[in-house]
N, C-alpha and C positions, 0 to 999 in steps of 0.2 A: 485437509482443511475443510472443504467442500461437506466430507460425511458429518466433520464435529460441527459444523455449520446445519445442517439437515436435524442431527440430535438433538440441539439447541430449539431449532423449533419446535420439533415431536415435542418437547419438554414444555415449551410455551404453548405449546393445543391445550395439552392437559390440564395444563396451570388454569390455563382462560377459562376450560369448560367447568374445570372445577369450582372458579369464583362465580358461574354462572347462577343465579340464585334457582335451585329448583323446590318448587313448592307443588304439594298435594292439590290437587283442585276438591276445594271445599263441597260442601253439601244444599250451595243457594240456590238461588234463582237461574236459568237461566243465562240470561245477561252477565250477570257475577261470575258465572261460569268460564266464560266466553273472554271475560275481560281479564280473568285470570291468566287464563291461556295466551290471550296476546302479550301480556305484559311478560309471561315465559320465553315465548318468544321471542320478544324482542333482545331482550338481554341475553341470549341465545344468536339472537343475529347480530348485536355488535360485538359478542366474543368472536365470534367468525367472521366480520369486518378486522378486527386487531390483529387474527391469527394473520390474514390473507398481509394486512398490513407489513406486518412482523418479516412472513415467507417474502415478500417483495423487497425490504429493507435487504435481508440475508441475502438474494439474490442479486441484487447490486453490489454487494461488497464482495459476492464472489467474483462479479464481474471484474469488480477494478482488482480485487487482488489478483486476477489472473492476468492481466491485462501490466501490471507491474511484473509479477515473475518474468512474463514475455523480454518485456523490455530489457531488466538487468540482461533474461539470457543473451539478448542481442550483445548490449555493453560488453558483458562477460567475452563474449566470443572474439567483438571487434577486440579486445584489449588481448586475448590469445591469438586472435593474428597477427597484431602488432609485434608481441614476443616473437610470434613463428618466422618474421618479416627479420628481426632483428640475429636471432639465429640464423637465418639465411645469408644476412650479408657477413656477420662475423664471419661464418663457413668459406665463404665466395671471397675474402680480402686476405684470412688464412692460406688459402689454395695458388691464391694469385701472386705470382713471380713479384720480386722488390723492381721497383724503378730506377734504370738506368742511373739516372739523372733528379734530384732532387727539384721540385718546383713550387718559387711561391704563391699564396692566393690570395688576397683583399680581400677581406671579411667584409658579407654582405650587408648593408643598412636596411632592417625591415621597414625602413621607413622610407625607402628612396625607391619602391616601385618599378616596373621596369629597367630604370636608370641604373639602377642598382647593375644588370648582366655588363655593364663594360667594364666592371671591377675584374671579370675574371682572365687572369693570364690566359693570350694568344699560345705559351706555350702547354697547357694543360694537357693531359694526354686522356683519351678517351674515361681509361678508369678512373684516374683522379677526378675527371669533373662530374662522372656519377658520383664518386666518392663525398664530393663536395654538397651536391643535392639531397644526396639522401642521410648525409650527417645534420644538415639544415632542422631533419623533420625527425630522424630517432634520436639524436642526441643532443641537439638544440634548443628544439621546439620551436623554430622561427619559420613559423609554418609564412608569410609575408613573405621572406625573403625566399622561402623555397621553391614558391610558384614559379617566380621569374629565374632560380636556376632550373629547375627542371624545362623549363619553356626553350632556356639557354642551349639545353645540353641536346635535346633534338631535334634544333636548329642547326648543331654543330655535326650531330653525330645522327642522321635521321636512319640512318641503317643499323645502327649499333644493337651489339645482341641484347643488351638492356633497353631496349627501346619501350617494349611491350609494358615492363616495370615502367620506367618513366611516364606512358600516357598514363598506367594507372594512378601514380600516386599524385601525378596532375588532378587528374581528375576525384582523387578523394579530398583535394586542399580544395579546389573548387569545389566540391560538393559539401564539405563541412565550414565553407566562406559563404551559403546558400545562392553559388551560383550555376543554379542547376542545369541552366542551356551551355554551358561552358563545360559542364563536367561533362553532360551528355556526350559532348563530341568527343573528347579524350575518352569514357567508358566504348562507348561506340567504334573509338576507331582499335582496340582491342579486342572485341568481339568478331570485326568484321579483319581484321589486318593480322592480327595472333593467334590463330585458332588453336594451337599447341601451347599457348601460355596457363600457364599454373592461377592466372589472376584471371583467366576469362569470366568463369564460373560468378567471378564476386561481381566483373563488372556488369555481367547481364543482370544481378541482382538488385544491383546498384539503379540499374535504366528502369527497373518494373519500380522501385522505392521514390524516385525522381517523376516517374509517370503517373505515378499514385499521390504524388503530393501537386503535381500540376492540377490535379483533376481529372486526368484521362485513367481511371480504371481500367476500361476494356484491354488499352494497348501496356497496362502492369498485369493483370490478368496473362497476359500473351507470356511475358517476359517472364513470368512467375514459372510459368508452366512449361518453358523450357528449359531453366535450372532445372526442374524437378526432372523432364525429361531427360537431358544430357549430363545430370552429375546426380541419380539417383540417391547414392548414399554419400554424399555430401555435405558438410555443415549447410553450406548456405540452399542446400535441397530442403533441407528441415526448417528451414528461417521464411524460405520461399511458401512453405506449406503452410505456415503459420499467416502469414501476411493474405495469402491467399483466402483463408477462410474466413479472413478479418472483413473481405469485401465485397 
């Protein structure tokens, strides 16, 4: 895009100097001479105003078209980890032995706010009530009502080996509800409390994108630079690198 963008101008040089009017300098005076000559000039220097014009236009548009590529890529990626999240659970509920005991659940009101976690049966068992959270958000989409099951579940279960999942996807409803000091802490307490989780990697990325939108570059800088460091070949190493150069 960029090279047929560069062509395009080479092609607008040529054009402009060519409409440039070039005239013989006559056999007058002088002055006639001289006045000739500027007026070559001149028209000579607003083609090379229009050119410079033109190359400044083209270079903005490469900016923002790049700066769109960026984007989708990001989109593109979160919406493949969404899938890879979704494979994961299908795999993890396949694997996982049937329940005893059959149990029912009060479907949650995204409209009733915390109030909403005393709908969930006392007898829930660990897996059902991940079960319960994370169908809220892959198959629901009642991302409302999922905040306050997830909040539920490790309140209930604060050891559970899903724990590490749960702060994260806490902290992605928070972060995509724009509440960035609320997600911090859920991203935050995965970095510092799961250092073996498969989601570390996203939430330290998550903290440099949250510290970059506060305004604190220096401490997204930091954050950026240790994805790149601890998950070299990475997606979100590659996402990190990008954000990075952006600032």
């Amino acid at each position: 895009m960029q090279k047929t963008l560069i062509a395009l101008a080479l092609l607008a040089s040529g054009a402009a100097f060519a409409q440039a009017p070039v005239q013989k300098l006559g056999s007058g005076s002088i002055e006639e001479r001289l006045a000739q000559l500027e007026r070559v000039m001149d028209a000579r220097n607003k083609a090379q105003m229009a050119l410079l014009d033109q190359m400044s236009t083209l270079q903005n548009e490469v900016a923002e078209l790049r700066g769109r590529t960026e984007e989708h890529a990001y989109q593109l990626e979160q919406v493949l980890q969404r899938q890879r999240e979704i494979y994961q659970e299908i795999d993890r509920r396949l694997a996982a032995p049937a329940p005893a005991t059959s149990t029912s659940v009060t479907t949650l009101d995204p409209m009733a706010g915390d109030s909403a976690v005393s709908n969930y049966s006392a007898d829930l068992s660990e897996n059902d009530a991940y079960d319960q959270a994370i169908r809220l958000v892959l198959e629901d989409k009642r991302y409302d009502a999922a905040i306050p099951a997830f909040r539920s579940f490790l309140q209930r279960f604060p050891s559970s080996t899903y724990a590490a999942n749960a702060h994260y996807w806490l902290g992605q409803l928070l972060f995509a509800d724009g509440k960035y000091d609320e997600a911090k802490k859920e991203f935050a307490t995965v970095v510092e409390s799961f250092p073996d989780s498969n989601k570390r990697g996203d939430c330290v990325l998550k903290l440099g994108i949250i510290a970059q939108e506060q305004g604190q570059n220096q401490s997204a800088r930091n954050y950026y630079q240790q994805v790149i460091n601890e998950y070299a070949n990475s997606t979100e190493a590659g996402l990190a690198r990008k954000r990075l150069a952006e600032l």
